[in-house]
C-alpha positions as CSV (number, residue, x, y, z in Angstrom):
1,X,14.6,-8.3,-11.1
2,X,15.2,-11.8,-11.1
3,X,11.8,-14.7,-12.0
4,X,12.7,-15.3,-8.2
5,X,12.6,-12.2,-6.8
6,X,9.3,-11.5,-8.4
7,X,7.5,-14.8,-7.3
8,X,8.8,-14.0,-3.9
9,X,7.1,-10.4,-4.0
10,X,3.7,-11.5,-5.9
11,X,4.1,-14.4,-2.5
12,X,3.9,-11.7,0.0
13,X,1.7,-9.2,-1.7
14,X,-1.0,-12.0,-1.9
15,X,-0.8,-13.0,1.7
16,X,-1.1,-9.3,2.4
17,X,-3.8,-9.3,0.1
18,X,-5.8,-12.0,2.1
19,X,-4.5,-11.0,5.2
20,X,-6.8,-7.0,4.7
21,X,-8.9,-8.9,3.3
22,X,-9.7,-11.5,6.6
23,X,-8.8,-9.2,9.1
24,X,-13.1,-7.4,9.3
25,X,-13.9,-11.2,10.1
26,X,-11.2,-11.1,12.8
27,X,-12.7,-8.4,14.9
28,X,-15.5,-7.5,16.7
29,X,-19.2,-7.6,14.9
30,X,-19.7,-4.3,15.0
31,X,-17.0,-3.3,13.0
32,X,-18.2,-1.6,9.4
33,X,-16.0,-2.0,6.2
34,X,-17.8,0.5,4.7
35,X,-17.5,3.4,7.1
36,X,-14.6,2.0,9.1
37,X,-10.9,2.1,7.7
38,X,-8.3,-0.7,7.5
39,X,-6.2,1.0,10.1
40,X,-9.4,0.9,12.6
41,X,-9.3,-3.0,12.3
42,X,-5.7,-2.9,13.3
43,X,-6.5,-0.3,16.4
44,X,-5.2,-0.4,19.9
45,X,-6.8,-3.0,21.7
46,X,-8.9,-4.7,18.7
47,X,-9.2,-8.5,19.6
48,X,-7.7,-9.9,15.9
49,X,-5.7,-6.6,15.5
50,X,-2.8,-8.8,14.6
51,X,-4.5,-10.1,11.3
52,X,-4.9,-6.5,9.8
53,X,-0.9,-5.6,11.2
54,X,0.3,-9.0,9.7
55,X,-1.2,-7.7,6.2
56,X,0.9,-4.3,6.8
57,X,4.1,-6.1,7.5
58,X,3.6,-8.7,4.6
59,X,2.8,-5.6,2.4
60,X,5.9,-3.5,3.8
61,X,8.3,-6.2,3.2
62,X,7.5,-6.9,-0.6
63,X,7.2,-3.5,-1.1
64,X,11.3,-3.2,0.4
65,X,12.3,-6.4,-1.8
66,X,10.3,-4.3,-4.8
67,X,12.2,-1.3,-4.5
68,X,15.6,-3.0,-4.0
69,X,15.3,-5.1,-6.9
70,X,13.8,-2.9,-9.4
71,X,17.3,-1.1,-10.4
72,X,17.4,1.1,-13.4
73,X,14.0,0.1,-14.1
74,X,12.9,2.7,-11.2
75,X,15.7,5.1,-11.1
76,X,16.8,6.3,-7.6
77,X,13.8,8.3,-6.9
78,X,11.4,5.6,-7.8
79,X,13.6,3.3,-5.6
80,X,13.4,5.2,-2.8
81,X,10.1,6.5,-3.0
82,X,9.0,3.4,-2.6
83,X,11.4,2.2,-0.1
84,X,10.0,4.7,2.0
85,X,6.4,3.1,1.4
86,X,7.5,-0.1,2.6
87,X,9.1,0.9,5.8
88,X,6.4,3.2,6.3
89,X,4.0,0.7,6.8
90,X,6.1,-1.2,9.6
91,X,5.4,2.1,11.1
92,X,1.6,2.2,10.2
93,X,1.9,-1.7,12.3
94,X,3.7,-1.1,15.0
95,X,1.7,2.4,15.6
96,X,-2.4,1.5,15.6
97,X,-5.0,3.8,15.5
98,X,-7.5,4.4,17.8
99,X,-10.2,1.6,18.2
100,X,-13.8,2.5,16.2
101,X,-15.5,1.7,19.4
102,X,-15.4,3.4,23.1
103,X,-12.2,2.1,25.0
104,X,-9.0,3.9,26.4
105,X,-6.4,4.3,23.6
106,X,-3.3,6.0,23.6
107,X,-3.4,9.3,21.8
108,X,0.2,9.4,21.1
109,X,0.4,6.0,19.3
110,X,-2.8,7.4,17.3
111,X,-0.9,10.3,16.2
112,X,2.6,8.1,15.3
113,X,-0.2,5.6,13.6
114,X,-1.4,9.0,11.2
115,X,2.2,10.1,10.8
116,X,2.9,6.8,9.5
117,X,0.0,6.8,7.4
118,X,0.6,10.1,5.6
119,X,4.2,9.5,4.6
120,X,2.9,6.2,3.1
121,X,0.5,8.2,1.2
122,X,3.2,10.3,-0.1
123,X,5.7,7.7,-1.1
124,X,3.6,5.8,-2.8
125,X,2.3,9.1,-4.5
126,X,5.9,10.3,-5.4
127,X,7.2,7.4,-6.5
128,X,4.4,6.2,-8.6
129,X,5.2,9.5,-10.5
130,X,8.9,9.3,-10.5
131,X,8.6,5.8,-12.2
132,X,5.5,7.3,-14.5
133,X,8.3,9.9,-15.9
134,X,11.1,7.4,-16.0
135,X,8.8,5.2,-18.5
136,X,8.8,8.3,-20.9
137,X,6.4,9.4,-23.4
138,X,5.2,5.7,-24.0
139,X,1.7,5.1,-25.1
140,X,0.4,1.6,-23.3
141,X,-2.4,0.4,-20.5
142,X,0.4,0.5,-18.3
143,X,0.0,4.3,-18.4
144,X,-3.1,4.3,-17.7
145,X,-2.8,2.1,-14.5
146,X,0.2,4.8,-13.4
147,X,-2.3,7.5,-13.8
148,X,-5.3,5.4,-12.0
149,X,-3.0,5.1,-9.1
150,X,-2.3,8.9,-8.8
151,X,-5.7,10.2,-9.5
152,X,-6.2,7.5,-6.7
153,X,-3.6,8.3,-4.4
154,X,-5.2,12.1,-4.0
155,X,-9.0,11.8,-4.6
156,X,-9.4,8.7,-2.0
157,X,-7.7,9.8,0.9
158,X,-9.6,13.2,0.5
159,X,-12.5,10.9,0.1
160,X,-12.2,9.8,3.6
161,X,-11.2,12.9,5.1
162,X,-14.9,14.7,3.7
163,X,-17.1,11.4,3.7
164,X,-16.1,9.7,6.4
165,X,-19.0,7.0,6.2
166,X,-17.7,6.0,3.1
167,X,-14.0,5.7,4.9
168,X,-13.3,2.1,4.8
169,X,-14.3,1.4,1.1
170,X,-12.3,4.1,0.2
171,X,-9.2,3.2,1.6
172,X,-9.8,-0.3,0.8
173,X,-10.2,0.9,-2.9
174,X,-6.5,2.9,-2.3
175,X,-4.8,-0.4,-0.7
176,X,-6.5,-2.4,-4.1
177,X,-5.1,0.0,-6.5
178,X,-1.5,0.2,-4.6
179,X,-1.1,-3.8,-4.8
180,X,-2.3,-4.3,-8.3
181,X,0.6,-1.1,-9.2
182,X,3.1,-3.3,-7.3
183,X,2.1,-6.5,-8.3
184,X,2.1,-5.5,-12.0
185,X,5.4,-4.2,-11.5
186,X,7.2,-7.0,-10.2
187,X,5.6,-9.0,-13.3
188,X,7.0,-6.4,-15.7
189,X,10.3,-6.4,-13.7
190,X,11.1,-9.8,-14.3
191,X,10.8,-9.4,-17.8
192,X,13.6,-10.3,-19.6
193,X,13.7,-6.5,-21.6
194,X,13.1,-4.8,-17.9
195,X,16.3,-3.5,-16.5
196,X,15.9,0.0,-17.3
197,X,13.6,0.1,-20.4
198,X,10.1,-0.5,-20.6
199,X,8.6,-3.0,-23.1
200,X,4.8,-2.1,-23.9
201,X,2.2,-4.3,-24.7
C-alpha cells in the first residue's frame, strides 16, 4: 500500500471515528450509550440519524480502499473478507434499525439492517483470521491485537445478545477494536517491507 493510500484510509477511519463517536449527542436525550447500540442512534426516524450513518459510510469506504490496497500482504481471503466488511456496512446505512423509543418503524428495513449487521460481523471475523494465518507463526504484539480482535469479534456481540443493558458499550467496544485492527493495518501496510511479508517489531 502506497504512504498515500494509507493517509487516505487512517483520513476516513478517523472521521468515522468522530462521526460514532458524535452521533449520541445528535439524537434525542433519552438515548443511552450504555444500554443502547450504535445502530439504534442510526434508527428509522432518529432526528441526527445521518451522523451515526455518515460514520458507517466513512468506515465502509476505508475499509474498501483497505482491502484493495493491501495485495499479497492479505492474500485473497483476507482481501475479500474484508471487502465484504466494507460493503457490508453501506448495507448496515442504508438499512436502520428500529428506533430505541415508541414510533412506527419498518420491520422489513429492521430485519435488512440485522442481515447487514451479521455479515459484517462475519467478515470482519473471517478475515481477521485469514490475515492472522497469512502472518504465520510470528511472535509480535501484532499477534496479540489479531487475537484481541477475534476473542472480540465473538464474546461482544454475544455480550449484547445475553446483557442487553450493557448493549451499547459493547458494541462500541467491538467498533473500537475493529478500527484500531484496521488502522494499524494500513500503518503496517505502508511499510516499506509490507507487500506480502510481515516485519515485527
Amino acid at each position: 500500500m502506497s504512504r498515500s493510500s494509507a493517509v487516505t484510509v487512517l483520513v476516513l477511519l478517523g472521521a468515522a471515528l468522530l462521526c460514532l463517536a458524535l452521533a449520541p449527542l445528535a439524537v434525542p436525550d433519552s438515548y443511552d450509550v450504555v444500554r443502547h447500540s450504535v445502530s439504534e442512534s442510526a434508527g428509522q426516524g432518529v432526528p441526527g440519524a445521518w451522523v451515526a450513518r455518515t460514520g458507517f459510510v466513512l468506515l465502509g469506504l476505508a475499509v474498501l480502499v483497505e482491502a484493495a490496497r493491501a495485495g499479497e500482504a492479505w492474500g485473497p481471503w483476507g482481501r475479500g473478507a474484508h471487502a465484504v466488511y466494507g460493503a457490508g456496512m453501506f448495507g448496515v446505512a442504508v438499512f436502520s434499525h428500529s428506533p430505541w423509543y415508541s414510533a412506527a418503524w419498518d420491520r422489513a428495513e429492521d430485519t435488512l439492517h440485522t442481515v447487514a449487521s451479521t455479515t459484517v460481523g462475519f467478515a470482519f471475523m473471517v478475515g481477521v483470521l485469514a490475515v492472522t494465518i497469512r502472518r504465520g507463526r510470528r511472535p509480535g504484539w501484532i499477534r496479540v491485537l489479531d487475537i484481541v480482535a477475534l476473542v472480540a469479534a465473538v464474546v461482544l456481540p454475544l455480550t449484547m445478545l445475553t446483557m442487553p443493558f450493557v448493549a451499547g458499550a459493547a458494541q462500541r467496544l467491538l467498533f473500537a477494536i475493529g478500527l484500531t485492527w484496521y488502522g494499524v493495518e494500513a500503518v503496517r501496510l505502508a511499510r516499506p517491507d509490507a507487500p506480502g511479508r510481515y516485519r515485527e517489531l
